[in-house]
C-alpha positions as CSV (number, residue, x, y, z in Angstrom):
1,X,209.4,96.7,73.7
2,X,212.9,97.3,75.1
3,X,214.2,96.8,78.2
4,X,215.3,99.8,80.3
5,X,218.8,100.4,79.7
6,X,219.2,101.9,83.5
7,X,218.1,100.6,86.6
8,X,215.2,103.0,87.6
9,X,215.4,104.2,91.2
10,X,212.3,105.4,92.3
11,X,209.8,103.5,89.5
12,X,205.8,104.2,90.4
13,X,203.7,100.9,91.7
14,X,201.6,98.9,88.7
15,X,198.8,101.1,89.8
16,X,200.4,104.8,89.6
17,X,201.8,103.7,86.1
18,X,197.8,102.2,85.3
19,X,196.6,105.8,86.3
20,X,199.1,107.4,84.0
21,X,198.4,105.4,81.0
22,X,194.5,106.3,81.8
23,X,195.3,110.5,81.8
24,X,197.3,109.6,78.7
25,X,194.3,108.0,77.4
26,X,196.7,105.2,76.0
27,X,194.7,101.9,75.8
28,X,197.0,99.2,74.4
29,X,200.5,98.0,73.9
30,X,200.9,99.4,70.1
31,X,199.9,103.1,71.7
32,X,202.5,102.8,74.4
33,X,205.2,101.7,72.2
34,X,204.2,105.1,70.1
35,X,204.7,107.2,73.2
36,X,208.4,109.1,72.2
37,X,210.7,108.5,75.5
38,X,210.7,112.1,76.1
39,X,207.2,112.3,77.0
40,X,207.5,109.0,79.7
41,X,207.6,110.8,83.6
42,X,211.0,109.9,85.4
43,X,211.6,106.6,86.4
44,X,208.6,105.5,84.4
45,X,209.9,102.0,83.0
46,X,209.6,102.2,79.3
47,X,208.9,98.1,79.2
48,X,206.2,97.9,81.9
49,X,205.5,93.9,81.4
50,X,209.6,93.2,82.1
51,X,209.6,95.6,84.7
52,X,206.6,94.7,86.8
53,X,207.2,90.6,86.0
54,X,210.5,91.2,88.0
55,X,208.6,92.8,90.7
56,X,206.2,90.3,90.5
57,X,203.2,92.5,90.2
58,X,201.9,92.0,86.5
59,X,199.3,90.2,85.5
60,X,198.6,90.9,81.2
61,X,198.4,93.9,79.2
62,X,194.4,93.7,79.8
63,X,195.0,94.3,83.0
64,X,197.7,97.2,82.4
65,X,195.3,99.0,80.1
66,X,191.9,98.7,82.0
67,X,190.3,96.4,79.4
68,X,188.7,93.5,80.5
69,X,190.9,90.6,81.4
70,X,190.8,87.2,79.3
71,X,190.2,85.1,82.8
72,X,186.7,85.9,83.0
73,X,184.0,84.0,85.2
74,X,181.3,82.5,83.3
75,X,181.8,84.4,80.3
76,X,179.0,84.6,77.1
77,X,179.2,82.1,74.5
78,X,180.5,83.9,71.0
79,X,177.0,82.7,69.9
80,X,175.2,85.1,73.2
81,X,177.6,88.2,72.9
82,X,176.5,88.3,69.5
83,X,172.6,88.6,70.2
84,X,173.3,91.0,73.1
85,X,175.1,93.3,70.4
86,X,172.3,92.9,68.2
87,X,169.7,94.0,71.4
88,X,172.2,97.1,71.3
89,X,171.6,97.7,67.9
90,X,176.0,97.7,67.4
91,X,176.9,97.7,63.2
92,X,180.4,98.6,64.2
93,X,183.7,98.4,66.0
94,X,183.6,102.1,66.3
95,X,179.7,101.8,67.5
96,X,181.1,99.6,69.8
97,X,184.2,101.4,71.6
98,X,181.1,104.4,72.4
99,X,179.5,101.6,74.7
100,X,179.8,103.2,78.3
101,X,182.1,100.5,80.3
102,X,179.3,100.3,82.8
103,X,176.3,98.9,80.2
104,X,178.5,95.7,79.9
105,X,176.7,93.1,81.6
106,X,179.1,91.1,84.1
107,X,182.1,88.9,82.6
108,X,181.4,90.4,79.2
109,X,184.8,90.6,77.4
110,X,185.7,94.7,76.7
111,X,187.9,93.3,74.2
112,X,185.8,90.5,72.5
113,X,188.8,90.5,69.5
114,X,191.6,89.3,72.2
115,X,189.0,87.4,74.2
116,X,187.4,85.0,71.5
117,X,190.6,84.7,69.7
118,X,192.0,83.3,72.6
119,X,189.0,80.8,72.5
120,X,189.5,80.3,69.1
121,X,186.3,81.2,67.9
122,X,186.5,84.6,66.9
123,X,185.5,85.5,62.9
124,X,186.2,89.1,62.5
125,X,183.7,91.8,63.5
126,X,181.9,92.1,60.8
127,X,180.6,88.1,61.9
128,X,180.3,89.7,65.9
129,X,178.4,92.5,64.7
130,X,176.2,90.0,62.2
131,X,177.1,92.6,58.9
132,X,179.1,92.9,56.0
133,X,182.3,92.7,54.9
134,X,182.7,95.2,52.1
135,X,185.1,92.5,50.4
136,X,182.3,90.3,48.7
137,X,183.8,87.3,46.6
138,X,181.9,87.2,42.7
139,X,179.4,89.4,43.9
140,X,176.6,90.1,41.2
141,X,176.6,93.2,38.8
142,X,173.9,95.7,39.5
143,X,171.5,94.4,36.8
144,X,171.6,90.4,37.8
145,X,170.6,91.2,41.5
146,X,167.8,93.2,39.9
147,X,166.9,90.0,37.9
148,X,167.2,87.8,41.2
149,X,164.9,90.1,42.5
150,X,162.2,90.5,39.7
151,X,162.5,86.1,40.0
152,X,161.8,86.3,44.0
153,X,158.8,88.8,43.5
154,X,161.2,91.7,45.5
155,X,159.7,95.3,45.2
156,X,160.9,96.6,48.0
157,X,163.7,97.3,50.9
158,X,160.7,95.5,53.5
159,X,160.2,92.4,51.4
160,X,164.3,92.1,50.7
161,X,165.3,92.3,54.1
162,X,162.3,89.6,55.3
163,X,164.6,86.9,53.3
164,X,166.4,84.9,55.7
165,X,170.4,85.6,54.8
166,X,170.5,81.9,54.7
167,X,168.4,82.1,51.1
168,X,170.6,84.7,49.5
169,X,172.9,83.1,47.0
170,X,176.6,83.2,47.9
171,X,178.2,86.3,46.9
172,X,175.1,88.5,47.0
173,X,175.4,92.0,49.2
174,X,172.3,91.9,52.0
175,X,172.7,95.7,51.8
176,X,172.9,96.0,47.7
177,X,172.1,99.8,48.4
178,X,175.5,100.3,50.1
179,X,177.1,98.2,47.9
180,X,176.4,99.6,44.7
181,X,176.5,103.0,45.5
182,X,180.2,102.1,46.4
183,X,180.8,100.5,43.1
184,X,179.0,103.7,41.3
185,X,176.4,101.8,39.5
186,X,173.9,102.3,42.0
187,X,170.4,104.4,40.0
188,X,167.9,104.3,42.9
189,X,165.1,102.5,44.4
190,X,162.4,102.7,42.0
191,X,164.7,101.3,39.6
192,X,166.2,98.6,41.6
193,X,163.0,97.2,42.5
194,X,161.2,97.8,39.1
195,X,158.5,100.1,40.4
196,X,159.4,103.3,38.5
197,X,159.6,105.2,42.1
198,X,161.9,107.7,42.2
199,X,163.6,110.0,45.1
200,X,163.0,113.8,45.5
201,X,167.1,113.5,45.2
202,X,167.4,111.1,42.2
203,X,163.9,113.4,40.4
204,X,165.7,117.0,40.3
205,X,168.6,115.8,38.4
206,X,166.4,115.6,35.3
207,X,165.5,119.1,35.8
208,X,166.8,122.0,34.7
209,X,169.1,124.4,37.2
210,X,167.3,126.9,39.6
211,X,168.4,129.8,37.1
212,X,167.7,128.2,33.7
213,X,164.1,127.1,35.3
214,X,163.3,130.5,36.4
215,X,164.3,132.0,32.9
216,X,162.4,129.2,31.0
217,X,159.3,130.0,33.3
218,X,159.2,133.5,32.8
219,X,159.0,132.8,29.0
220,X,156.5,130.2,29.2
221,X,154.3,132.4,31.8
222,X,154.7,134.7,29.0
223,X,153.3,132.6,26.0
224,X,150.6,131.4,27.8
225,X,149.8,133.8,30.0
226,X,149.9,131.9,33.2
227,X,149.8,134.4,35.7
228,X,149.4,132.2,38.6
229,X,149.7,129.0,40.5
230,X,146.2,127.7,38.7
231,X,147.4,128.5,35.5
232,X,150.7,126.8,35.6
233,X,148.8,123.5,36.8
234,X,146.4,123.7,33.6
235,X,149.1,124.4,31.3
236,X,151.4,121.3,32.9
237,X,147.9,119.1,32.1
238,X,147.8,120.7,28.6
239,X,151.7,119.4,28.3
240,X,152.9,122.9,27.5
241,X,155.5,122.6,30.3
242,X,158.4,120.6,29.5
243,X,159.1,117.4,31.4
244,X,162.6,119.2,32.1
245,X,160.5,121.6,34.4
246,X,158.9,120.0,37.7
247,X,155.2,119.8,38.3
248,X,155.7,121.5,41.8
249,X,158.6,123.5,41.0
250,X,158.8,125.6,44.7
251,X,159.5,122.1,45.9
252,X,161.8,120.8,43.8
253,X,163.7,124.3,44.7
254,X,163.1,124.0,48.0
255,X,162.7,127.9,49.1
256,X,164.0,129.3,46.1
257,X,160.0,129.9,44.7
258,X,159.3,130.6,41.1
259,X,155.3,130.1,41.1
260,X,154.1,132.8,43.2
């Protein structure tokens, strides 16, 4: 950040300026340098760390911004801050900017990034967070993780994610689910697992429109004179209804109902 190009004559202490950068909801250095000149109060020093160095006031941008500072006492192992983000249940850096400043437990880093860098220990937030990065190397097409499955004796979501991530071969998403359905080759669970199973969600699409069921129904009802909800179940055992049309068509339809 530049320096001041005038002497300031009645610049605000480090804490009035702190204050300011709170109502402005600014909360680090590349935010302030975004903040246009015009908008800075007067005699607010547009290089804060130069100005309040010379006064001899400053202590680290942490410090300027509210965040926690890198000289903490006793602060958590990478390995313990971890575990307590996991008790919180935290996937995410956005899941964890929501955490209220006060359900920190004492010296834990506000900014684990700065802090753990600084130790040289930190991995990235999808290792803080213990998830995924979306950036798998050689990852697996959809129908070789099905085989790896089908090998392990996997039929479900419970029994994949009792595998310790330690005996997942390399390259292989823990949440294939997410993954897929980001490549586009994702079908649905019944599939995936081999079980046949499919989704209210996944079923409908092999049906036939609200509109074109309710016209085919009609006609049906017709020939073979179904004229209730007994009737439509015979003929369905009979296989006069076409697989195209759902057994339980008011709930495929939700509250649109065509059996009445």
């Amino acid at each position: 950040m530049k320096k001041d190009s005038t002497r300031l004559k009645n610049p605000p202490s480090i804490e009035q300026y702190k204050k300011w950068l709170q109502s402005m909801g600014v909360k680090s250095e590349h935010q302030l340098k975004k903040i246009p000149r015009t908008k800075f109060p007067k005699d607010y020093p547009k290089d804060p760390k130069g100005h309040y160095k010379r006064q001899g006031t400053w202590k680290d941008w942490s410090d300027l911004f509210g965040n926690a500072s890198p000289r903490l006492e006793n602060p958590p192992t990478m390995e313990q801050y971890k575990k307590w983000l996991q008790s919180m249940r935290i996937k995410s850096q956005s899941e964890f900017r929501k955490i209220p400043k006060s359900e920190f437990p004492k010296n834990y880093p506000k900014d684990p990034h700065n802090h753990y860098s600084k130790q040289g220990v930190w991995q990235g937030w999808n290792n803080l967070t213990d998830t995924e990065s979306h950036f798998i190397k050689n990852p697996p097409t959809y129908d070789k993780y099905k085989e790896w499955l089908r090998s392990n004796g996997v039929k479900s979501l419970k029994e994949l994610r009792k595998i310790p991530k330690s005996e997942f071969p390399r390259g292989y998403p823990k949440d294939p689910y997410y993954y897929y359905k980001k490549q586009g080759t994702w079908k649905s669970y019944g599939d995936f697992y081999g079980t046949g199973n499919i989704s209210p969600q996944e079923h409908s699409k092999q049906f036939l429109s609200f509109v074109d069921a309710k016209k085919q129904v009609k006609v049906l009802a017709k020939k073979y004179n179904i004229t209730n909800w007994d009737g439509w179940k015979k003929a369905k055992k009979e296989g006069k209804i076409p697989e195209n049309i759902p057994w339980a068509p008011n709930r495929i339809y939700s509250k649109k109902r065509i059996i009445k």
